[in-house]
N, C-alpha and C positions, 0 to 999 in steps of 0.2 A: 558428328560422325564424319571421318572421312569419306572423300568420294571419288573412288578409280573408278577411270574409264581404259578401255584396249579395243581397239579397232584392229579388224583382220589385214594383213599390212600387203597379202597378195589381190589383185583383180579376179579372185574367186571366195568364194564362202570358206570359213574352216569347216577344215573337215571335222565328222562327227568324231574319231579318236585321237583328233588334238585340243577334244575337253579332258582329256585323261593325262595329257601330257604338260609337262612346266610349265609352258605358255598361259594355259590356263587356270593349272596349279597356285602357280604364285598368287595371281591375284585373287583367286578360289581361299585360299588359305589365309590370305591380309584379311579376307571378309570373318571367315570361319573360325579363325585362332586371335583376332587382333579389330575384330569389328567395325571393320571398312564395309560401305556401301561400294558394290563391284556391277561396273555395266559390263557387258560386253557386247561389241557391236559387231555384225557379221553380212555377208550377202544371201541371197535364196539359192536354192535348189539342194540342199543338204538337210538330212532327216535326223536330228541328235539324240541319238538315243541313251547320251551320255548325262544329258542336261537335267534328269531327272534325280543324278546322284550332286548335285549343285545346288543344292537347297539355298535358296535366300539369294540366288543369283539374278540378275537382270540380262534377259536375252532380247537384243532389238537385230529385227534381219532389216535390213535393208531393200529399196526397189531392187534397188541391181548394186553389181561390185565395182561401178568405177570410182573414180576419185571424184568426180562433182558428185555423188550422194552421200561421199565420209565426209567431205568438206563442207557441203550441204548440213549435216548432222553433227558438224563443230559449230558451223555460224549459229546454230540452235541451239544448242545446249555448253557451250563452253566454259557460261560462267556457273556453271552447276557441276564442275570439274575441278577436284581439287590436283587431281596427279592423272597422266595421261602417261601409261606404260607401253613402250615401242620395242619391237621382236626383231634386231636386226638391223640392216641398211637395204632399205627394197625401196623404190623408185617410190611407193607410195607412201614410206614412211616418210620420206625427208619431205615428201608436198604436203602430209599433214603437219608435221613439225613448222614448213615456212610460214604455211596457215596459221596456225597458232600463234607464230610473234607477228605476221600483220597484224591481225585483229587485235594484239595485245592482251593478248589471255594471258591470266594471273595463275595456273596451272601448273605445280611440279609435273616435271618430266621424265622417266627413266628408260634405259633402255637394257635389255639381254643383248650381247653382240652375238653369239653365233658364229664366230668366227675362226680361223685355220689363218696359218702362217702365208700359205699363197695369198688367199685375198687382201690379208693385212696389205702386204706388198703390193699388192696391184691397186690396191684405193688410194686416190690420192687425199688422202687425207686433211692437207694444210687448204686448197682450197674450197670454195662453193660447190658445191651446196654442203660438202661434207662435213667442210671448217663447223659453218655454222650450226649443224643439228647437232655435232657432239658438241659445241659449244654450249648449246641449250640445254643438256639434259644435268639434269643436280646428281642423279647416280647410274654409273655404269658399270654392270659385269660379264665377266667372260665363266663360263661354265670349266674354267680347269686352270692348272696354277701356272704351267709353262705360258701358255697364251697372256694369262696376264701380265704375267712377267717380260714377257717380251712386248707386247702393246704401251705398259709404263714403259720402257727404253725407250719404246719408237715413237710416242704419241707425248701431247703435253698435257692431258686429263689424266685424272687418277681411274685405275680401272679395278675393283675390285673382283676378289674370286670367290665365285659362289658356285657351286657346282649344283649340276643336275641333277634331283635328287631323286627318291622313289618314294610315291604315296597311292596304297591301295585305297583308290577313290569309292568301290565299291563298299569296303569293309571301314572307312574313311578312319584310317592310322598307317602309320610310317611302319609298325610296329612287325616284323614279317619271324613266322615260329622258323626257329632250324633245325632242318631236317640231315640226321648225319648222314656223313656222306656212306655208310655200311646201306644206309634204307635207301641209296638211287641206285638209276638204272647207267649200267656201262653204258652212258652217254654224251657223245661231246654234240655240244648244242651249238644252232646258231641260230638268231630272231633280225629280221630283217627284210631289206628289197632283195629279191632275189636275182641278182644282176653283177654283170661283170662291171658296168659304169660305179667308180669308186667304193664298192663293195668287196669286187673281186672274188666272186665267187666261182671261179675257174682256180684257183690257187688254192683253196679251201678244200674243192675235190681232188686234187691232182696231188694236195698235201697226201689227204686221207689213203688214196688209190696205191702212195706207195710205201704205206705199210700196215696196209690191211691185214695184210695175211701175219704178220708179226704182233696185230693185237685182238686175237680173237674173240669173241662177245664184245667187241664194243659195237658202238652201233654212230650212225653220223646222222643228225637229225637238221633237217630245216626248217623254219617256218617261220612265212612271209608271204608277201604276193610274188609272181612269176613274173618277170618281166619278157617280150613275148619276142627280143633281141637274142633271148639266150636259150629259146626253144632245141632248134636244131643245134645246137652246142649239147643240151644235156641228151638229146635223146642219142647222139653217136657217141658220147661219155660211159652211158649206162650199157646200151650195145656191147662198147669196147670193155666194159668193166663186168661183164654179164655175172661173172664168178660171185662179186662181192653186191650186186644192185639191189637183193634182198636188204642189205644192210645199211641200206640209206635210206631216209624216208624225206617226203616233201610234201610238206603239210598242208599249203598254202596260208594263206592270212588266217591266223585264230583272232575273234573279234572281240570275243568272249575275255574280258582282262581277267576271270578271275581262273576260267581252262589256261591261259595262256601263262599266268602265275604260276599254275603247276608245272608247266614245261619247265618254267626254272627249278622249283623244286625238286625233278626227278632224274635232273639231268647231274652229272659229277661236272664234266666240262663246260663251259662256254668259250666258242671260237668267235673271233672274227678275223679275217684279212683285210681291213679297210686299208685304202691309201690315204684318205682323207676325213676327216668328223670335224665338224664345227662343234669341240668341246667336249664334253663328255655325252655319246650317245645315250637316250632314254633304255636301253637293252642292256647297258652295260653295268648301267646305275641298279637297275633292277636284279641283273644275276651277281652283281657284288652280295645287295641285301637279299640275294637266296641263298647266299655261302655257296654259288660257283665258283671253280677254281677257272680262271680266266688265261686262254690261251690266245694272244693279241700281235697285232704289230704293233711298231712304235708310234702311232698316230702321237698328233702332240700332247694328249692325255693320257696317254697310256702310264706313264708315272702315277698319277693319279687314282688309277685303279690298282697297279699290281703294288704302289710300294716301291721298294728295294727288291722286288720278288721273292713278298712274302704272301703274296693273295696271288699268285699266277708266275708265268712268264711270258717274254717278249721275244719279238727278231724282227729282222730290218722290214721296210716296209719292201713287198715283192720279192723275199727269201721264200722261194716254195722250198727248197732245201732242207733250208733252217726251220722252219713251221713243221714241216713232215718230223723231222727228228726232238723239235719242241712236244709237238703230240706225242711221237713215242717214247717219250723219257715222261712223259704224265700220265700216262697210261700205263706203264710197265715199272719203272726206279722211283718216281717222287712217292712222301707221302702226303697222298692228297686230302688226308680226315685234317695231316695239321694246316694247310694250305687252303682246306673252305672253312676251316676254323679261323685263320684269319679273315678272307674273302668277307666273310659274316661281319666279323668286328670291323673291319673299315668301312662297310656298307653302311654301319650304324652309325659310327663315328663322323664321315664323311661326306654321306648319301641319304640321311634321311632330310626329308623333304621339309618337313615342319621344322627343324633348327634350322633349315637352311633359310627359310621364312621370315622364322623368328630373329634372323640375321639382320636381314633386308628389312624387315620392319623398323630395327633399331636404327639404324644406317639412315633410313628416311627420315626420322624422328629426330637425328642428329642433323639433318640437313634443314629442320623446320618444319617438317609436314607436319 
């Protein structure tokens, strides 16, 4: 039997809803679909109320989250590690990774990059410590196909594209029923930080505010945590907008994955304004495979989701313009029964989570594991 390990790569614990998310997914589903023995190593003070839908998984917390207790926790158990999977490039991934080849641990390596065309650029890549962690690893991917594409131009490792998929951990299947779009609610959704820091959620309402009144019944939904930067922002918004603030709602964080599955399901839209995603976001993956129709900027994934603009539309990243008049041609002229009918089929196509698995499984398997 295989034996993954995944260490939390920040100076804090994972959080309790990023057992629900890819990170934990992947190697959840090598265990589940492909019968790999999966540890996962984390720090204390987080209560996982996810860990119960994990079956057959191995939870070790840690004294604390610095790097002498993961490092600590390699010099112990390394040779009982057949593949050691890395989320990124964080200051603690690359001192577990250096750790690894002192000791000479015999352990495949892979890693998720997470990564956005800025940071590519700003890492330097060619030397230390960088050189050598992607050196190490036997397989790397980028969660969307622009990124990879451009990281093969710029980089000398092959980086494969595995995108972020969707798997209802509760109901444990990829498999999500579609609900047409005659049975939702005139709603354009959005799930997220609720923050102007690279979310942009100042552009989302300011899109909405100006043509409210040209798309009557719909409704503009949020939901996510509040970030507490953009308090006095929304509350002179809604003041100024008093006419339409009925028709906004802000839900805060739903935690509940299988309430917060319904938001996708009863919404027709999904909005985001982001300037930036590392990849295809977890929200986006999810309202493809709820056959929302997706109203986005061009993050470097955004191909990825919409197609040719057959599953959504696009405009330039920071078009409030363009976004306002995106919405009201989806709201008013598309039709959006054909448009979540595709959103659906590429979610499946695309975005389910177990092919995507069943990918990565092969890919390691070709690598030796």
């Amino acid at each position: 039997m295989h034996r993954i390990t995944s260490i939390v790569w920040e100076p804090r614990p994972w959080l309790d809803v990023e057992l629900a998310k890819d990170i934990t997914l992947v190697p959840y589903l090598l265990h589940k679909n492909h019968g790999c023995e999966v540890t996962l190593v984390t720090g204390p003070g987080e209560v996982y109320t996810y860990i119960k839908y994990l079956e057959g998984i191995t939870l070790v917390i840690l004294k604390d989250c610095s790097i002498e207790s993961k490092l600590e926790y390699i010099d112990a158990h390394h040779e009982n590690i057949d593949l050691m999977m890395f989320y990124g490039v964080t200051a603690h991934d690359l001192y577990m990774d250096e750790h690894l080849r002192k000791i000479g641990a015999k352990c495949m390596r892979t890693c998720a990059l997470d990564m956005n065309i800025e940071y590519a650029d700003r890492l330097v890549f060619y030397k230390e410590p960088f050189y050598g962690y992607f050196n190490d690893m036997d397989l790397m991917w980028q969660s969307d196909a622009i990124m990879s594409e451009f990281l093969n131009k710029k980089w000398d490792w092959e980086i494969e594209c595995e995108r972020n998929g969707y798997y209802n951990l509760i109901k444990q299947t990829s498999e999500v029923e579609y609900i047409p779009i005659q049975d939702r609610d005139n709603t354009i959704l959005y799930v997220g930080r609720v923050t102007e820091e690279q979310k942009r959620i100042k552009m989302l309402l300011e899109a909405y505010s100006k043509i409210a009144d040209k798309i009557d019944g719909w409704l503009l939904k949020l939901v996510g945590p509040i970030d507490e930067s953009i308090n006095e922002y929304l509350e002179t918004y809604l003041d100024y907008n008093s006419d339409i603030a009925d028709r906004i709602t802000f839900t805060g964080a739903i935690k509940d994955r299988e309430l917060l599955h319904e938001e996708y399901q009863k919404a027709k839209i999904f909005a985001s304004t982001s300037d930036m995603e590392g990849g295809v976001p977890n929200s986006m993956a999810e309202a493809l495979c709820s056959g929302c129709v997706m109203a986005i900027t061009q993050i470097e994934a955004y191909k990825d989701c919409i197609g040719d603009e057959e599953a959504g539309l696009s405009v330039p990243i920071g078009d409030i313009e363009g976004f306002s008049d995106m919405l009201l041609r989806l709201c008013t002229e598309i039709d959006l029964e054909k448009m979540s009918k595709a959103a659906y089929s590429r979610g499946n196509r695309f975005f389910n989570m177990e092919k995507i698995v069943e990918d990565i499984y092969g890919k390691l398997c070709d690598r030796g594991f």
